[in-house]
N, CA, C, O and CB atoms as a CASP TS submission, in Angstrom:
PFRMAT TS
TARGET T0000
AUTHOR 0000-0000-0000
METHOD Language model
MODEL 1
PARENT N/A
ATOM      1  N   UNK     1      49.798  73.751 110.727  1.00  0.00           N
ATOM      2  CA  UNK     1      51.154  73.486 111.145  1.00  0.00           C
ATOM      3  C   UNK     1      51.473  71.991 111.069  1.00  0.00           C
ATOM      4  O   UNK     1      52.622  71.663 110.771  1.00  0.00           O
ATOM      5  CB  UNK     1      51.376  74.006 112.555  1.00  0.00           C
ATOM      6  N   UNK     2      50.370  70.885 111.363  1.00  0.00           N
ATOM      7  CA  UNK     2      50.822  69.571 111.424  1.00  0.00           C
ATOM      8  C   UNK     2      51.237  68.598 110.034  1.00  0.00           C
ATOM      9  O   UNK     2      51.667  67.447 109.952  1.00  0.00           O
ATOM     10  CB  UNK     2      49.756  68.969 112.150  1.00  0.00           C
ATOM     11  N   UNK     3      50.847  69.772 108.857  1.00  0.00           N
ATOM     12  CA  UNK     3      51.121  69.519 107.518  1.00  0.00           C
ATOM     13  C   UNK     3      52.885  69.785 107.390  1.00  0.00           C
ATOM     14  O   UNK     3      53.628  69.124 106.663  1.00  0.00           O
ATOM     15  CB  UNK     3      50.097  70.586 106.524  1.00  0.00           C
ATOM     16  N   UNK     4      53.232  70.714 108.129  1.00  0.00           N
ATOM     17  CA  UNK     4      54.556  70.994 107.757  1.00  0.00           C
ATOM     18  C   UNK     4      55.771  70.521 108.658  1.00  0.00           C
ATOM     19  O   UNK     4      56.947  70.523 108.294  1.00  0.00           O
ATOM     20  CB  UNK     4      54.607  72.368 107.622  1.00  0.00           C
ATOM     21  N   UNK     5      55.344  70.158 109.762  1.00  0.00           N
ATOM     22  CA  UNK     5      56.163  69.371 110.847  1.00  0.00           C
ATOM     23  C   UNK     5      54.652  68.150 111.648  1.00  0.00           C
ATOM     24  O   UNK     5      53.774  68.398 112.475  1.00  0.00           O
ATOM     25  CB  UNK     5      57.042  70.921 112.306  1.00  0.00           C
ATOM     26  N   UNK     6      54.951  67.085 110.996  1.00  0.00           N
ATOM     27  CA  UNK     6      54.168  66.038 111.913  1.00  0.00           C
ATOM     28  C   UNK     6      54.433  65.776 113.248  1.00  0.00           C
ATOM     29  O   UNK     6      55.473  65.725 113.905  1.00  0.00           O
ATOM     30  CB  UNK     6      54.255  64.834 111.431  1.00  0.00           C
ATOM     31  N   UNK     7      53.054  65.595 113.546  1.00  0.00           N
ATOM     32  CA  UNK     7      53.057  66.022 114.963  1.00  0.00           C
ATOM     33  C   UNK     7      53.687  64.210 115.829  1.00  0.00           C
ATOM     34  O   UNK     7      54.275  64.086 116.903  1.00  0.00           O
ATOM     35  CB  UNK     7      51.007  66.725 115.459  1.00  0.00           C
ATOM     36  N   UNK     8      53.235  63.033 114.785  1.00  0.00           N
ATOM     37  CA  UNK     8      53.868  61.982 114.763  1.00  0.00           C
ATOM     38  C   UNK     8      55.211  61.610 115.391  1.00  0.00           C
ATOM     39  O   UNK     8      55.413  60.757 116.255  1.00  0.00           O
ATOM     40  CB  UNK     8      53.891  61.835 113.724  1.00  0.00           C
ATOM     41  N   UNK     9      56.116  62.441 114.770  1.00  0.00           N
ATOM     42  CA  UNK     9      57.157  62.730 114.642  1.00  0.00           C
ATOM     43  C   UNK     9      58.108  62.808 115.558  1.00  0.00           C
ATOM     44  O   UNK     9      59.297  62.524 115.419  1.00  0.00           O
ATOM     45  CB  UNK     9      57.073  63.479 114.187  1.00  0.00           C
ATOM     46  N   UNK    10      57.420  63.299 116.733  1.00  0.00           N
ATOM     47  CA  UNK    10      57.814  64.115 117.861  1.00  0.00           C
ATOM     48  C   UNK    10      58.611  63.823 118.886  1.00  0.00           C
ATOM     49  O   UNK    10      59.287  64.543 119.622  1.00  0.00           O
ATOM     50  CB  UNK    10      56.928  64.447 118.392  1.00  0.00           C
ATOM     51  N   UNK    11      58.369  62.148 118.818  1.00  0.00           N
ATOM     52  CA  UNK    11      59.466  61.259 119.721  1.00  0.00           C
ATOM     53  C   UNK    11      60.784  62.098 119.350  1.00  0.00           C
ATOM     54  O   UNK    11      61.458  62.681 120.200  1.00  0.00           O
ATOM     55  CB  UNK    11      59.626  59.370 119.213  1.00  0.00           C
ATOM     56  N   UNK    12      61.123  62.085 117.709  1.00  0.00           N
ATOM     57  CA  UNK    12      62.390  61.926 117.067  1.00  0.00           C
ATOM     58  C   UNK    12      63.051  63.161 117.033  1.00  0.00           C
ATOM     59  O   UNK    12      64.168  63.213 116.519  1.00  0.00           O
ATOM     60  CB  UNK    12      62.287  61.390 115.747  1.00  0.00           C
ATOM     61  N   UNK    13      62.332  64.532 117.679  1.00  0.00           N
ATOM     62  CA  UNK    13      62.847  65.424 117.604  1.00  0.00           C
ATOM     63  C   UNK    13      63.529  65.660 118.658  1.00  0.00           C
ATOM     64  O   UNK    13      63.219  65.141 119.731  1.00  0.00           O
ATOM     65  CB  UNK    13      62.214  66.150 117.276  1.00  0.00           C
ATOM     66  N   UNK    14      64.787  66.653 118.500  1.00  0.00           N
ATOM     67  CA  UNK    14      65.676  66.714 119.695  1.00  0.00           C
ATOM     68  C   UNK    14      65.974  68.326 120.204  1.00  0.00           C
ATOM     69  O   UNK    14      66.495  69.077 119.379  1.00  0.00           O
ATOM     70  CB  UNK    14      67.123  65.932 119.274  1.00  0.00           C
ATOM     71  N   UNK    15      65.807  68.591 120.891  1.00  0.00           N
ATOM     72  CA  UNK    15      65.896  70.148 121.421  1.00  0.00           C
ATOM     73  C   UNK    15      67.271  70.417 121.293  1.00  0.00           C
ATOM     74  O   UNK    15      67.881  69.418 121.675  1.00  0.00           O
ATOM     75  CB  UNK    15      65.403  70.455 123.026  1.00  0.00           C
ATOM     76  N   UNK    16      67.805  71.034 121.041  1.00  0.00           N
ATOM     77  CA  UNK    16      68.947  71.354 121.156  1.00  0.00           C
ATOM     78  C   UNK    16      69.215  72.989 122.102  1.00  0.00           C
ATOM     79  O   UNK    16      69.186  74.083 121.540  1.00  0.00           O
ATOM     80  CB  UNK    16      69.384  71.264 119.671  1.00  0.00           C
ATOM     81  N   UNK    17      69.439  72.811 123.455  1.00  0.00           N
ATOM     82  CA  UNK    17      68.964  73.720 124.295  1.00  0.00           C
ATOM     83  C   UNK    17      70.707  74.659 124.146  1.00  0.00           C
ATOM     84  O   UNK    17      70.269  75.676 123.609  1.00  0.00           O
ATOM     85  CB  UNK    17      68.292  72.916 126.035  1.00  0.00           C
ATOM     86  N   UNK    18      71.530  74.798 124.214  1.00  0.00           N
ATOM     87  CA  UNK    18      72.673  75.236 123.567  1.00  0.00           C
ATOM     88  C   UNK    18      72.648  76.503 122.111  1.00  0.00           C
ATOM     89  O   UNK    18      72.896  77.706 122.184  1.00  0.00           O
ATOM     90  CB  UNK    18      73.230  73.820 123.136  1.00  0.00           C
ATOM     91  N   UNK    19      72.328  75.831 121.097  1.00  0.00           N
ATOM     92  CA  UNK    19      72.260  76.408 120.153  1.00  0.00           C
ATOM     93  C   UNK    19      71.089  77.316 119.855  1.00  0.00           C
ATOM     94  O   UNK    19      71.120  78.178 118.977  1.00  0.00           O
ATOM     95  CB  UNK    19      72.456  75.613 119.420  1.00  0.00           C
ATOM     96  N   UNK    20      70.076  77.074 120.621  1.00  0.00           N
ATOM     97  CA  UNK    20      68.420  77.809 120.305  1.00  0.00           C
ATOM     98  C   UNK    20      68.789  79.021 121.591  1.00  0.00           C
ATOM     99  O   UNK    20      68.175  80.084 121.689  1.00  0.00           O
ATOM    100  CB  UNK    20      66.506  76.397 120.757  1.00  0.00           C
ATOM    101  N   UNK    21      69.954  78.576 122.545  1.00  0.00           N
ATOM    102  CA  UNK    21      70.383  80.002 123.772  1.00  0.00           C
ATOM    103  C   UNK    21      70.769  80.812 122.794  1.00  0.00           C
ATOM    104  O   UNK    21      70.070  81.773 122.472  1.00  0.00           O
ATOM    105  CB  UNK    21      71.811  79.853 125.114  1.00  0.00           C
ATOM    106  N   UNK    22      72.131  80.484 122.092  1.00  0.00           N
ATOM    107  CA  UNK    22      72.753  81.472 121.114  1.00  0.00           C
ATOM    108  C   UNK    22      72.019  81.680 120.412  1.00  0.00           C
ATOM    109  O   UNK    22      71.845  82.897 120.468  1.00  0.00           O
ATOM    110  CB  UNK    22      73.788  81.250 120.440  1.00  0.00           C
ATOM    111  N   UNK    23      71.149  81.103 119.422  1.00  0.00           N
ATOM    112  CA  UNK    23      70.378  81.678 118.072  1.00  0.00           C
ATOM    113  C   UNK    23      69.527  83.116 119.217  1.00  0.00           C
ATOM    114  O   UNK    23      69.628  84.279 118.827  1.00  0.00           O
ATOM    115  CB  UNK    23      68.886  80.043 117.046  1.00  0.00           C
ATOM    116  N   UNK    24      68.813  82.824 120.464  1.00  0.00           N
ATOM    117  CA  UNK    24      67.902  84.102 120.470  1.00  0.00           C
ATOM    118  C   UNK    24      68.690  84.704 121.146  1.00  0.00           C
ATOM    119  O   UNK    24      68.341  85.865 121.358  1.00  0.00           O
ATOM    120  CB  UNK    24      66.457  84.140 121.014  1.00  0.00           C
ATOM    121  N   UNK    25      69.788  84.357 121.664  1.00  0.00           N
ATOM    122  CA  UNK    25      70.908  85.522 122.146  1.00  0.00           C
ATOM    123  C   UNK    25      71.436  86.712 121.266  1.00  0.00           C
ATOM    124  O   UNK    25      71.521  87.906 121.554  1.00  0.00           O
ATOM    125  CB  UNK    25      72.191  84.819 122.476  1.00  0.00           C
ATOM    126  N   UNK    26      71.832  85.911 119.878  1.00  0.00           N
ATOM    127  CA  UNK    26      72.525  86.762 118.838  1.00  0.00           C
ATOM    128  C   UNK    26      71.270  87.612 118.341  1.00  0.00           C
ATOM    129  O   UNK    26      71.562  88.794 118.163  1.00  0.00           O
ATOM    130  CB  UNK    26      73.328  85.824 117.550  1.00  0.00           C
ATOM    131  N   UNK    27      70.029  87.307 118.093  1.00  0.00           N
ATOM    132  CA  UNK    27      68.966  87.969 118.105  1.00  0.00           C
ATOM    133  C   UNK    27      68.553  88.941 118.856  1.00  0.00           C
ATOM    134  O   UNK    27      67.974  89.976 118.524  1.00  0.00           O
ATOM    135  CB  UNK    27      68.302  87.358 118.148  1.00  0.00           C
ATOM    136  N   UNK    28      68.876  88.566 119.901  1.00  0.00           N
ATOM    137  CA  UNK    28      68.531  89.669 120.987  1.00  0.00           C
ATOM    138  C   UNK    28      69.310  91.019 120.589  1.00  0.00           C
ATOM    139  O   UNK    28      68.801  92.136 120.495  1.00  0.00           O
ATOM    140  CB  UNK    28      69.024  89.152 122.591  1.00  0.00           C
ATOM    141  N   UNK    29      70.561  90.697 120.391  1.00  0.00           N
ATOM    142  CA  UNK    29      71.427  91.265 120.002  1.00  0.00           C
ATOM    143  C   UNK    29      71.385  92.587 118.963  1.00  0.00           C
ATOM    144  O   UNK    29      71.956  93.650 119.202  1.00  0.00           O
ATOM    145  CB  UNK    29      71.986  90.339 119.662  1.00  0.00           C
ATOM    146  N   UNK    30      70.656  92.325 117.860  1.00  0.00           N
ATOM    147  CA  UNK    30      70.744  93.054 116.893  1.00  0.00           C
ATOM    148  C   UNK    30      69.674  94.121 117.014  1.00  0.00           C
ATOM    149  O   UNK    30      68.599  94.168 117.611  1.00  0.00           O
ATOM    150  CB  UNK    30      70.720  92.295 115.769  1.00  0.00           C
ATOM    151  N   UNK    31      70.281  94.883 116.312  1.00  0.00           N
ATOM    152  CA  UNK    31      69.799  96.340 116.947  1.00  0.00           C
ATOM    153  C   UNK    31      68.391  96.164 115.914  1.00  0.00           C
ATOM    154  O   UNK    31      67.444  96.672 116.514  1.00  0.00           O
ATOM    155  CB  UNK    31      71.099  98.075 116.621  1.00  0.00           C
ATOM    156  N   UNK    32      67.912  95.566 114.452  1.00  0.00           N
ATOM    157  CA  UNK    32      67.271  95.359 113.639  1.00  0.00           C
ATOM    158  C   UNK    32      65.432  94.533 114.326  1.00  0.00           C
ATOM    159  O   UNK    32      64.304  94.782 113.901  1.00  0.00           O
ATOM    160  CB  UNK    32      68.376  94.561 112.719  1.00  0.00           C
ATOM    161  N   UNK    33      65.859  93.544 115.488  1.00  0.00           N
ATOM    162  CA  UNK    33      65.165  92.936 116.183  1.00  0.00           C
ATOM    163  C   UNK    33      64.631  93.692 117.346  1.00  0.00           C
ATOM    164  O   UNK    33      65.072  94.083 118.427  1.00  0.00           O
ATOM    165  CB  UNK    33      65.777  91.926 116.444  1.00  0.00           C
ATOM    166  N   UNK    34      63.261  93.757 116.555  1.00  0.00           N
ATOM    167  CA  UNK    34      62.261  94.473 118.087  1.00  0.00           C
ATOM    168  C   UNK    34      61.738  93.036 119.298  1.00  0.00           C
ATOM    169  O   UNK    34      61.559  92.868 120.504  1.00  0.00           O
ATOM    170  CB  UNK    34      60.189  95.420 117.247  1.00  0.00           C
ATOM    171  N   UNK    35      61.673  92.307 118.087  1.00  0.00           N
ATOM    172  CA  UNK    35      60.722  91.590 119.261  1.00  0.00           C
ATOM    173  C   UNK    35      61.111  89.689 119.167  1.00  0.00           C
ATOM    174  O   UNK    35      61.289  89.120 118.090  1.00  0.00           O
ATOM    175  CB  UNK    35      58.631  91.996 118.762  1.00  0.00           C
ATOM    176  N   UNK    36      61.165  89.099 120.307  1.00  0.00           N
ATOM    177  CA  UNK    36      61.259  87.885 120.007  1.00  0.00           C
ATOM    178  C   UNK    36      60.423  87.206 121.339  1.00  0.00           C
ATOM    179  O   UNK    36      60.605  87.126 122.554  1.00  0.00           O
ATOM    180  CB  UNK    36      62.826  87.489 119.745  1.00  0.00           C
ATOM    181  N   UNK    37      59.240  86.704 120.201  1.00  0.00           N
ATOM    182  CA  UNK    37      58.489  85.539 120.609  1.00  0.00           C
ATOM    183  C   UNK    37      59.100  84.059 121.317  1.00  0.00           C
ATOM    184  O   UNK    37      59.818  83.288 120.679  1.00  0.00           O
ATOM    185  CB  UNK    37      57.861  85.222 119.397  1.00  0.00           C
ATOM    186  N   UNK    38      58.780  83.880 122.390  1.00  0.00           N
ATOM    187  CA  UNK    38      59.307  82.447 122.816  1.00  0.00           C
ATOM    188  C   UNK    38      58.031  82.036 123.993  1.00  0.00           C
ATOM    189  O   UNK    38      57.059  82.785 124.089  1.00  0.00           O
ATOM    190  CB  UNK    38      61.176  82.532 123.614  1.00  0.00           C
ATOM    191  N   UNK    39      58.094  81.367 124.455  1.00  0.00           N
ATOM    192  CA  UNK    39      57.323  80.415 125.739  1.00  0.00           C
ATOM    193  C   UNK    39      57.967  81.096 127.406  1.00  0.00           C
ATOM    194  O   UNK    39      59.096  80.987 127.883  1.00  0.00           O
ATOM    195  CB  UNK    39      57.973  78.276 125.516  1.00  0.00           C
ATOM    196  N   UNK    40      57.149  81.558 127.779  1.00  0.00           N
ATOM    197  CA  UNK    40      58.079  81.886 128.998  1.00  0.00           C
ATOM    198  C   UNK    40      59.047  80.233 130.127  1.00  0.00           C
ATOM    199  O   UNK    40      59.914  80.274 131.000  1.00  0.00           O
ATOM    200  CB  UNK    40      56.695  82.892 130.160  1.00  0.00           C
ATOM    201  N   UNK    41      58.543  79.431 129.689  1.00  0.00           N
ATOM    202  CA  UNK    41      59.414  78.341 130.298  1.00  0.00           C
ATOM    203  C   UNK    41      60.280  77.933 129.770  1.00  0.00           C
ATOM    204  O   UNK    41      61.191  77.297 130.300  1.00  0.00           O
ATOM    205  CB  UNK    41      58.960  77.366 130.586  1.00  0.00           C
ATOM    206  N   UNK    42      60.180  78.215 128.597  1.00  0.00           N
ATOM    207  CA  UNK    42      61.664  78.170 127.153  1.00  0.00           C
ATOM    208  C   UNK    42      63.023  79.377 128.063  1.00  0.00           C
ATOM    209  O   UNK    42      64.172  79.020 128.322  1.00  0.00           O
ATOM    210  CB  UNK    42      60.781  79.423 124.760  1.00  0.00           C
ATOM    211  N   UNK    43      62.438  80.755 128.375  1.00  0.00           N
ATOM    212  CA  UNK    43      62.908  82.069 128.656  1.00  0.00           C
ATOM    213  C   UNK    43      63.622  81.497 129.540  1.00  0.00           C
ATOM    214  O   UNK    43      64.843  81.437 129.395  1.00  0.00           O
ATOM    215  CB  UNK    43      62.019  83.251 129.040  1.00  0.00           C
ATOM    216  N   UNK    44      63.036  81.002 130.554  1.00  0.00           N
ATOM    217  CA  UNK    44      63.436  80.658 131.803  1.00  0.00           C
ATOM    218  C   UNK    44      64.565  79.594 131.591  1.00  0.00           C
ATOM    219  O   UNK    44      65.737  79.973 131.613  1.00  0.00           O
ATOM    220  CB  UNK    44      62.235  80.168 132.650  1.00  0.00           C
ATOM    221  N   UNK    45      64.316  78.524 131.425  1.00  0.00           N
ATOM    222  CA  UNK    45      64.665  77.536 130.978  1.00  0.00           C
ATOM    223  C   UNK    45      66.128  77.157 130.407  1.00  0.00           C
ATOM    224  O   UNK    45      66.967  76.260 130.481  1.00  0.00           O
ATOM    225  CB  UNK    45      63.842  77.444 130.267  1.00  0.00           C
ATOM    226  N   UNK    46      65.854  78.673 129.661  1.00  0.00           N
ATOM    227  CA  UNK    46      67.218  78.468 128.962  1.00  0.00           C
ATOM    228  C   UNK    46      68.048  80.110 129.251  1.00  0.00           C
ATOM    229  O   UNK    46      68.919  80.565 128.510  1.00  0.00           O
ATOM    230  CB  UNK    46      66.910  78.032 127.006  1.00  0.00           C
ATOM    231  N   UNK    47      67.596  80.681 130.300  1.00  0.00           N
ATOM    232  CA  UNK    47      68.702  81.323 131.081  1.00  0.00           C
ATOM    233  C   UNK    47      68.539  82.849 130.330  1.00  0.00           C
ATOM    234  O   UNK    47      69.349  83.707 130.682  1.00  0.00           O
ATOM    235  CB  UNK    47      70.393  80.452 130.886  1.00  0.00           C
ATOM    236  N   UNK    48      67.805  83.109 129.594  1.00  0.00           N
ATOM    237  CA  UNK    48      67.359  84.278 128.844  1.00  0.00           C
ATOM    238  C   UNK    48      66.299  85.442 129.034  1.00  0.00           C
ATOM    239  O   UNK    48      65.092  85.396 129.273  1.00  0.00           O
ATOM    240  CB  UNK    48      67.040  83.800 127.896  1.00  0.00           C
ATOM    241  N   UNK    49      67.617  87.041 128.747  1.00  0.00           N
ATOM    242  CA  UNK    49      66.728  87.583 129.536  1.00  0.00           C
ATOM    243  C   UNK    49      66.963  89.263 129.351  1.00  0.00           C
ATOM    244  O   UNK    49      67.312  90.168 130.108  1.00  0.00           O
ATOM    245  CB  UNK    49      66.926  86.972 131.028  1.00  0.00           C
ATOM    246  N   UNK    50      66.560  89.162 127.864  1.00  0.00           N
ATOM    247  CA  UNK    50      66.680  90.610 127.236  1.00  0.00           C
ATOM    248  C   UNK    50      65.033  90.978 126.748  1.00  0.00           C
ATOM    249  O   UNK    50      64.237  90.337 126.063  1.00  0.00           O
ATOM    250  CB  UNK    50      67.915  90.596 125.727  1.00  0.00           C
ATOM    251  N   UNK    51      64.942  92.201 127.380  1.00  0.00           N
ATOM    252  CA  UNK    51      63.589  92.956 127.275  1.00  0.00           C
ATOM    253  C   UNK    51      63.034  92.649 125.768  1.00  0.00           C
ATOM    254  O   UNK    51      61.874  92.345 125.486  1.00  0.00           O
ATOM    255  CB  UNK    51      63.802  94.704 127.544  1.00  0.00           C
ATOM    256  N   UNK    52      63.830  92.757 125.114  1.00  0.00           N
ATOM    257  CA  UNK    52      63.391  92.042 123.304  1.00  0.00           C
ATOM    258  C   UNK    52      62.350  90.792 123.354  1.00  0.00           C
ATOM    259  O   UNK    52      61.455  90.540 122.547  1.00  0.00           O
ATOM    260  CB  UNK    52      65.044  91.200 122.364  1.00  0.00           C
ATOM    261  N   UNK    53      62.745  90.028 124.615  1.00  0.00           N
ATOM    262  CA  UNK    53      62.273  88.252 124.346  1.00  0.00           C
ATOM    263  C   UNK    53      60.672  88.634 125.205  1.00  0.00           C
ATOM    264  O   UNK    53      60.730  89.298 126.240  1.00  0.00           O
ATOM    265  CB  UNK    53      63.699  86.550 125.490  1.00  0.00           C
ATOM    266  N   UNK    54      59.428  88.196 124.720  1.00  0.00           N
ATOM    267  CA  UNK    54      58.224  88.390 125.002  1.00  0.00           C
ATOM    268  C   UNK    54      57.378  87.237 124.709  1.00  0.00           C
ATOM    269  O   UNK    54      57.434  86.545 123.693  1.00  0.00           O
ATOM    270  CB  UNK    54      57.841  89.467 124.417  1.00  0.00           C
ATOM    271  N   UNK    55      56.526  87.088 125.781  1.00  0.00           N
ATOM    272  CA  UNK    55      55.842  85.801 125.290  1.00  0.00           C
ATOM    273  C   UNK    55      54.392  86.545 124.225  1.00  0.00           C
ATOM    274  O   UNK    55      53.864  87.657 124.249  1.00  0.00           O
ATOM    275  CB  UNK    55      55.225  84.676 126.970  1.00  0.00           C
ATOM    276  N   UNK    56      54.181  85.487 123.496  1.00  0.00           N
ATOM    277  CA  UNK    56      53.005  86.345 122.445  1.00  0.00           C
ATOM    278  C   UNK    56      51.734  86.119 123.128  1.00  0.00           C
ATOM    279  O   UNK    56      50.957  87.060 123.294  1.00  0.00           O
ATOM    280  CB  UNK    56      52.822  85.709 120.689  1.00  0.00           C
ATOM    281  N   UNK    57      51.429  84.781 123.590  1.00  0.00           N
ATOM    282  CA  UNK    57      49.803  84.665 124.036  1.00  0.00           C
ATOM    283  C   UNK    57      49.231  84.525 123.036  1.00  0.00           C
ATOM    284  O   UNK    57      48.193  85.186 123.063  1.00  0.00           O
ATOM    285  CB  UNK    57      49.084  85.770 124.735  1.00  0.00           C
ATOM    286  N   UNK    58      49.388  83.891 121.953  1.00  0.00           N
ATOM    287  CA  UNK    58      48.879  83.913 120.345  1.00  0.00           C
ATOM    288  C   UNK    58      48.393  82.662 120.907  1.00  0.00           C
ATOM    289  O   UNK    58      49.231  82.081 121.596  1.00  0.00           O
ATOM    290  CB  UNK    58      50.019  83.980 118.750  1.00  0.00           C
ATOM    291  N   UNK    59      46.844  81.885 120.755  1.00  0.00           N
ATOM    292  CA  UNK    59      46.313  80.684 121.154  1.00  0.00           C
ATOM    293  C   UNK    59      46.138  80.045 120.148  1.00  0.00           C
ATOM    294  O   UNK    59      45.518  79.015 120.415  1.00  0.00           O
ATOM    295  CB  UNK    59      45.255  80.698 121.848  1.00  0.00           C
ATOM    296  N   UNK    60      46.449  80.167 118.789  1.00  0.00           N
ATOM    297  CA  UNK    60      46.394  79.790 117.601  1.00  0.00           C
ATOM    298  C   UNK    60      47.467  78.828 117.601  1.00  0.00           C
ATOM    299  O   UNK    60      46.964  77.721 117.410  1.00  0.00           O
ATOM    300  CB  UNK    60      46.450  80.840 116.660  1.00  0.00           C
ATOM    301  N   UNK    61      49.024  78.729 117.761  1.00  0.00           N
ATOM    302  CA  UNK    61      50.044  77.718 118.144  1.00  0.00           C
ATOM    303  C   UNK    61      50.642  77.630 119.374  1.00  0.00           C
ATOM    304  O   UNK    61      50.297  78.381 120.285  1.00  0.00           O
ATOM    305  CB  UNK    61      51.003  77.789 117.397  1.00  0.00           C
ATOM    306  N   UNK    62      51.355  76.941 119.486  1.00  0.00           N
ATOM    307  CA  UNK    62      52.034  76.878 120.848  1.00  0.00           C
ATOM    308  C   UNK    62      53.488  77.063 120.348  1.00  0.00           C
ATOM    309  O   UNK    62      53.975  76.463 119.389  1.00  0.00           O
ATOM    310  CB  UNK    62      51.762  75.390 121.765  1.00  0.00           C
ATOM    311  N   UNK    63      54.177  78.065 121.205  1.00  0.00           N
ATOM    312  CA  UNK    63      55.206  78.677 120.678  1.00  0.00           C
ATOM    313  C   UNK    63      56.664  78.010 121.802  1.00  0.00           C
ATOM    314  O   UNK    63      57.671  78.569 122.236  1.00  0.00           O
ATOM    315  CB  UNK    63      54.807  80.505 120.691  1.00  0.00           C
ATOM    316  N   UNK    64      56.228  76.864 121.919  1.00  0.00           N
ATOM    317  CA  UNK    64      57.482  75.780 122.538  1.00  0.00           C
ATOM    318  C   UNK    64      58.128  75.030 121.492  1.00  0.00           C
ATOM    319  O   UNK    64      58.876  74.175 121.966  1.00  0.00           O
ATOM    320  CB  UNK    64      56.913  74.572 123.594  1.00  0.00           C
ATOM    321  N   UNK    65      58.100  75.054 120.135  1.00  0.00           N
ATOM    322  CA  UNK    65      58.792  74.352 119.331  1.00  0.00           C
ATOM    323  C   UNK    65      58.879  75.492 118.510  1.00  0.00           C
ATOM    324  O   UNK    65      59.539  75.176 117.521  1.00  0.00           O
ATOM    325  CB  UNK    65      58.269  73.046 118.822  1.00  0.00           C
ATOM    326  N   UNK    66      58.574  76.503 118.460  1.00  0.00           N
ATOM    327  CA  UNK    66      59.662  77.555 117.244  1.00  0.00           C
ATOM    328  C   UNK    66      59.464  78.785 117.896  1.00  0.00           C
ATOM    329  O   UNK    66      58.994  78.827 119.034  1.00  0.00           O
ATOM    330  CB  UNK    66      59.117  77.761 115.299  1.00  0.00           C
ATOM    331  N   UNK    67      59.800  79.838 117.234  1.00  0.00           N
ATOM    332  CA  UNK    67      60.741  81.236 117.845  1.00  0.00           C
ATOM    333  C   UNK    67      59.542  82.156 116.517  1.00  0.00           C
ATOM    334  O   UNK    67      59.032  81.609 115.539  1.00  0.00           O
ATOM    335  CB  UNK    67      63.333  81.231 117.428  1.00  0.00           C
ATOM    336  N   UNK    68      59.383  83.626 116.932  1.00  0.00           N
ATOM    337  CA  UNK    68      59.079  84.254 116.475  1.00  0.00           C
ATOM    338  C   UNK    68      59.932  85.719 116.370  1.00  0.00           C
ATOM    339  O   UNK    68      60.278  86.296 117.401  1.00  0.00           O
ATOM    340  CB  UNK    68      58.095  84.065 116.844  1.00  0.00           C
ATOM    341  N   UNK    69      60.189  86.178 115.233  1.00  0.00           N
ATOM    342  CA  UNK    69      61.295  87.544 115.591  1.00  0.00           C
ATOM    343  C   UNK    69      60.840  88.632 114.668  1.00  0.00           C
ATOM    344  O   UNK    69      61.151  88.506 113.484  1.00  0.00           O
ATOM    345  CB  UNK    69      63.130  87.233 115.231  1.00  0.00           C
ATOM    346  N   UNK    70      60.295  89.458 114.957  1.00  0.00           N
ATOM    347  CA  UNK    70      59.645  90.955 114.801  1.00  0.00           C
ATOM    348  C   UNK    70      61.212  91.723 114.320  1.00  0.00           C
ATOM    349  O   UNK    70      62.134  91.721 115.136  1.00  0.00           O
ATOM    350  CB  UNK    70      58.778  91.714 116.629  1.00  0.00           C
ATOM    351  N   UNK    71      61.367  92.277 113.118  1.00  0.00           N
ATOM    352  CA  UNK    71      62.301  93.416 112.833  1.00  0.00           C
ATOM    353  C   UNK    71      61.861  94.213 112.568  1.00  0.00           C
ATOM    354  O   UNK    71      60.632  94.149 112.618  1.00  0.00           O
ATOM    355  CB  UNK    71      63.114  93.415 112.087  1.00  0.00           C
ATOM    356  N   UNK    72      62.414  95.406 112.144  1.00  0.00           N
ATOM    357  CA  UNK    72      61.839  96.438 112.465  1.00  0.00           C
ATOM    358  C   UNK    72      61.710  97.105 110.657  1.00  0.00           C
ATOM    359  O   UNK    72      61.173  98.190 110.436  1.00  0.00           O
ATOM    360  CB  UNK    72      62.794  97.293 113.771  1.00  0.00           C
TER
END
C-alpha cells in the first residue's frame, strides 16, 4: 500500500468528513451493496449507521484511510 499512497505524505492529506458521510450513505443505499467496510471510529464518528456498514478486522491494512464495498 505505501507504494501507492506514501505514507510521507500524510501531513498533506485532508479528510473530508462531509463527503466520505454521503459517499457511504449513498452506498448504503443501494440495494446492489452487501457490505461496507469502514473503522468503527470512522462509523461513529461520522454519524453512520446502516446494518450494511461492518468493520472487517482484516490486520493486513488499516481501514481508516479507505472504504471497502462488497456487491453482490
Amino acid at each position: 500500500m505505501e507504494r501507492i499512497v506514501p505514507q510521507n505524505k500524510k501531513p498533506d492529506y485532508i479528510f473530508d468528513a462531509k463527503r466520505t458521510t454521503e459517499l457511504v450513505t449513498i452506498l448504503s443505499r443501494n440495494k446492489a451493496v452487501e457490505k461496507i467496510f469502514i473503522e468503527p471510529h470512522l462509523k461513529k464518528r461520522l454519524g453512520l449507521s446502516s446494518p450494511k456498514i461492518r468493520f472487517h478486522g482484516c490486520q493486513a491494512v488499516r481501514h481508516d484511510d479507505h472504504v471497502h464495498v462488497q456487491i453482490y
